[in-house]
C-alpha positions in Angstrom: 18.6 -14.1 8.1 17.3 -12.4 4.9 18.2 -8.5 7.0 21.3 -10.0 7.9 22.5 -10.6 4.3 20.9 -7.4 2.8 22.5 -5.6 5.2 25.7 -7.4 4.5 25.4 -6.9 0.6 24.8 -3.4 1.2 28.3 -2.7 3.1 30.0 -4.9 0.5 28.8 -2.7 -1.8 29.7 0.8 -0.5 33.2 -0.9 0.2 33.4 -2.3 -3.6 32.6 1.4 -4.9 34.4 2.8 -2.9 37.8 0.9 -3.3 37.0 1.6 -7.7 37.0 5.3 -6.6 39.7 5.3 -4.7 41.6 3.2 -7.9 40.1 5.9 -10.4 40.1 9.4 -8.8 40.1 11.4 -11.8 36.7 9.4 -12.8 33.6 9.3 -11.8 30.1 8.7 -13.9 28.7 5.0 -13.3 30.0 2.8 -10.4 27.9 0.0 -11.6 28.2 -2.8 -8.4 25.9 -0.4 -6.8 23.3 -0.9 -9.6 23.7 -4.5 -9.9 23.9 -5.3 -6.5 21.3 -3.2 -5.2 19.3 -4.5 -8.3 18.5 -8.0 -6.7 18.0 -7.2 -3.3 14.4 -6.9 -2.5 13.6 -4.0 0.0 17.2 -1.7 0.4 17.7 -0.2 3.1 18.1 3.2 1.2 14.6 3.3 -0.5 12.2 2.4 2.4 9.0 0.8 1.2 10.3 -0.3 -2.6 9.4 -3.4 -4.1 13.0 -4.8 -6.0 12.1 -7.6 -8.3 14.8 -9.6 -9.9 16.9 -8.0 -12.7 15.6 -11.4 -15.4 11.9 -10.9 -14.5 10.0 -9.0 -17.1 8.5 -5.6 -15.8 5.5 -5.8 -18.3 4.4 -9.3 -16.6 1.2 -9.1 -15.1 2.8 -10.6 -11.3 5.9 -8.3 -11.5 4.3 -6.1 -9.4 2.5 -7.0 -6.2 -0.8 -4.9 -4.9 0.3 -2.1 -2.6 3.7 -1.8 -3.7 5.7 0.0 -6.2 7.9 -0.6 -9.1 10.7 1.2 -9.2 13.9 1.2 -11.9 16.8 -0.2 -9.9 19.3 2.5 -8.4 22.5 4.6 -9.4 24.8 5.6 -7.5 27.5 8.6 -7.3 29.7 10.1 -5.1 30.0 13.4 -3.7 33.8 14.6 -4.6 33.8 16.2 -1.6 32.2 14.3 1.3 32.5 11.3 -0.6 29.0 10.8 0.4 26.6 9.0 -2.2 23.9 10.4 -4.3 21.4 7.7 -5.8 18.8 8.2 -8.7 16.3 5.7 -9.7 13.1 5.0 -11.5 10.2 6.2 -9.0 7.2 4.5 -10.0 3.8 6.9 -9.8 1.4 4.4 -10.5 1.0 5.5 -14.5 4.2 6.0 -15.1 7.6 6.2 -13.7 9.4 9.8 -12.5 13.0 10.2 -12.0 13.9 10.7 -8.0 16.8 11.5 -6.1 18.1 11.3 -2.8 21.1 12.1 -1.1 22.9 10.9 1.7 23.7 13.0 5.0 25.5 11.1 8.3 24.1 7.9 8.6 20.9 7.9 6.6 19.3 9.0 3.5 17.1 11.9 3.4 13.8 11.3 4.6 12.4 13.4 2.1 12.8 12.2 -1.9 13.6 15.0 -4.7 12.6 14.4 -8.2 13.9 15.4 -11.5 11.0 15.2 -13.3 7.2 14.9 -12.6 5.8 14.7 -16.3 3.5 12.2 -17.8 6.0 10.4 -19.4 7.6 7.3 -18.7 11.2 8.4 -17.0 13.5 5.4 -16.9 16.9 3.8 -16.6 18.7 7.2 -15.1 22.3 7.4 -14.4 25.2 9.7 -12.9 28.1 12.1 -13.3 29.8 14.3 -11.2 32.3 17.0 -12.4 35.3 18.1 -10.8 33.4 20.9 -9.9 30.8 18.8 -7.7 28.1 19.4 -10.2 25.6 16.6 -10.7 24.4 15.2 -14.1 21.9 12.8 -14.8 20.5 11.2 -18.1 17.5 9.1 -18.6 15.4 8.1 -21.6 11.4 8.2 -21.8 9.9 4.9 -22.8 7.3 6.0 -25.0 7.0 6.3 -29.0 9.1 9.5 -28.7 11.8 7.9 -27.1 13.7 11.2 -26.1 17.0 11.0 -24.2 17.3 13.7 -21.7 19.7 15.4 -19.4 19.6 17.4 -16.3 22.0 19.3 -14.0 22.1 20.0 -10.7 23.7 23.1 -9.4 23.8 23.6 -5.6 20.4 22.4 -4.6 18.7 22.5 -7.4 18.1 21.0 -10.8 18.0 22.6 -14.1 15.1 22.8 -17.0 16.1 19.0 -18.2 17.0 19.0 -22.0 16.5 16.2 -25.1 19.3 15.8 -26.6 18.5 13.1 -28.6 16.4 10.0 -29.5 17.4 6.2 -28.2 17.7 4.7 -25.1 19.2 3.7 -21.7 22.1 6.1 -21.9 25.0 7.0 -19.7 26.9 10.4 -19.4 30.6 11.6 -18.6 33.2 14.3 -19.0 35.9 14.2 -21.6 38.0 17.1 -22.0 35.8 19.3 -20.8 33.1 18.4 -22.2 29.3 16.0 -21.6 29.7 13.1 -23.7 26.5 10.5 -23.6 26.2 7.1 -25.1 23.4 5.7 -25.7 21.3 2.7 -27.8 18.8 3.4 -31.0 16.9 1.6 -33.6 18.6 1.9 -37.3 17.4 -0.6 -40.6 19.6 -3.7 -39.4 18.9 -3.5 -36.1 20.4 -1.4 -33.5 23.3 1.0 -33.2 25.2 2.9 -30.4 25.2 6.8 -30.8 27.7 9.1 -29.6 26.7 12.5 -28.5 29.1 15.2 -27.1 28.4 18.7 -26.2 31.3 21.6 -26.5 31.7 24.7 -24.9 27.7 23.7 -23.6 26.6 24.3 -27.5 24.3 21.2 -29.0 25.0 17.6 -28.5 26.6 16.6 -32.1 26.1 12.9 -32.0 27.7 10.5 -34.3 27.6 6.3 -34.9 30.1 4.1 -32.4 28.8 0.8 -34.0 26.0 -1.5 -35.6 24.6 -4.3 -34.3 21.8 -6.8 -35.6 21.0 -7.7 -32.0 17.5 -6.1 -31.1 17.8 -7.1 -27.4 18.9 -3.9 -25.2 22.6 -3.1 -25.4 22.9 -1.2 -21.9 25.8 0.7 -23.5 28.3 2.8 -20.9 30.7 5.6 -21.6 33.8 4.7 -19.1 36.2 7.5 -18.6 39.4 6.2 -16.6 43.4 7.1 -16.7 42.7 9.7 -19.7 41.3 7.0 -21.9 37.4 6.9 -22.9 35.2 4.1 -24.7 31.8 2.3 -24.5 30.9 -1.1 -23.9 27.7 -2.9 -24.6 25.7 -5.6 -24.5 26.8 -7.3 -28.7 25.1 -10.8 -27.8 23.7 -12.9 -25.0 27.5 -14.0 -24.7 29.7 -11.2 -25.8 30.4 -7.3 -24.4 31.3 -5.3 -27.2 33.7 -2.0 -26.3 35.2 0.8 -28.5 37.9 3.1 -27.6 38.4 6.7 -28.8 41.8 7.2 -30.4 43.2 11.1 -31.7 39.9 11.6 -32.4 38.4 8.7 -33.6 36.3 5.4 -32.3 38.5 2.8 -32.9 37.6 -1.0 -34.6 35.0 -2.4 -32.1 36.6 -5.2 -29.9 34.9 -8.4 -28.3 35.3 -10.2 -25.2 33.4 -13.2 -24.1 30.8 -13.3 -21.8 30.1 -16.5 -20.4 28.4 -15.4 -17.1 24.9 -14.3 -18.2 24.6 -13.0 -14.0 25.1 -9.6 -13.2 28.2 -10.7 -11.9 29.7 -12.0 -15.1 28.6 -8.9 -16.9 30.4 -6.9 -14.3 33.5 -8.7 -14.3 34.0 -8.4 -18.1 33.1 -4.7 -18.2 35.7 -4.8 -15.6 38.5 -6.5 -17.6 38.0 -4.4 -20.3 38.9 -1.3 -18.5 41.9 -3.1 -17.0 43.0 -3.8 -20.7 42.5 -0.1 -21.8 43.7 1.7 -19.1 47.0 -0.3 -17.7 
């Protein structure tokens, strides 16, 4: 029964993303029900021989890992512009640390054979996504140490770039605007925490600049959403609100609130959901 429903949740899933693509064709970046679906499902099909844990159990407990198997980040996902065939990214855990893999998929299966981005000492974590119109893949991640250095990577073809830092924070996302990488992502200021904006033009520096301010110290998980010519962020304001600002001729706009009453990844879903509804019809 349990292979039955992960095997079920899987296909929901691909059918979920899928119908968002085919909504949103001029965007791609974070498809999120893959994430959060794939999240709570213990052993996916698409990583063989992965220990999932629950998204609300601690990783630093001593039990959230079991002997003999690993601890991986949960998955994102992408799709190919062209096949429409998925790419997924996650969290591989090494033993001392964690190393960002990738896989691709090809027919009916994933390759057998994982790449990775990275193979350093450091602690590689929470990776996402984007795809340009020109089928190039980016991916972001943050290493979860006391440097805390956000970092970015391309893939051209079949192979990935020298990954760069562009900043300092956490857990961020990445997109296209106009031409150009934009990434969001969380950081630690005097009241608390803030979300940083960081854009790259004409592939010169990432110029970042302050979104918002919070007081919350819990993580934020913010998300740069491009849909329908319109860009913002969301995060995570409280335990029961999602916070999102758009950008407006040039500027982030007055950050807005909407409730969040579902703490499930479900809930958290559906309102990141509404919001883009409210901003982009």
């Amino acid at each position: 029964m349990k292979r039955t429903l992960v095997t079920i949740l899987i296909v929901l899933a691909f059918s979920a993303a899928q119908l968002l693509w085919a909504d949103h064709e001029e965007s791609y970046g974070e498809l999120d029900i893959f994430d959060l679906i794939l999240g709570i499902i213990e052993n996916p099909d698409p990583i063989p021989q992965v220990h999932w844990v629950p998204l609300d159990v601690d990783p630093n407990s001593p039990d959230a890992r079991e002997a003999g198997e690993r601890f991986d980040g949960r998955p994102a996902f992408e799709f190919d512009r062209v096949t429409e065939d998925p790419f997924l990214t996650w969290a591989y855990d090494v033993g001392t640390d964690h190393d960002i893999a990738f896989n691709t998929w090809k027919k009916n299966d994933w390759n057998k054979k994982i790449e990775f981005v990275t193979s350093s000492t450091a602690d590689e974590v929470d990776p996402r996504l984007y795809v340009d119109s020109h089928n190039h893949l980016y991916v972001t991640w943050w290493e979860d140490d006391s440097g805390s250095r956000i970092m970015l990577a391309k893939r051209s073809g079949r192979r990935w770039d020298m990954s760069i830092n562009i900043g300092t924070g956490r857990r961020p996302s990445v997109a296209m605007w106009q031409g150009d990488l934009v990434v969001a992502y969380e950081r630690d200021n005097a009241l608390g925490q803030e979300i940083v904006f960081a854009r790259s033009s004409m592939g010169g520096p990432f110029v970042p600049e302050v979104v918002a301010v919070t007081t919350r110290t819990a993580r934020l998980d913010p998300i740069v959403h491009v849909r329908a010519g319109v860009m913002w962020i969301d995060w995570k304001e409280a335990d029961n609100v999602i916070a999102y600002s758009a950008y407006h001729n040039g500027v982030w706009k007055m950050p807005m609130a909407k409730a969040w009453t579902d703490p499930s990844w479900l809930g958290e879903l559906t309102v990141r959901h509404t919001i883009e509804l409210q901003l982009t019809n």
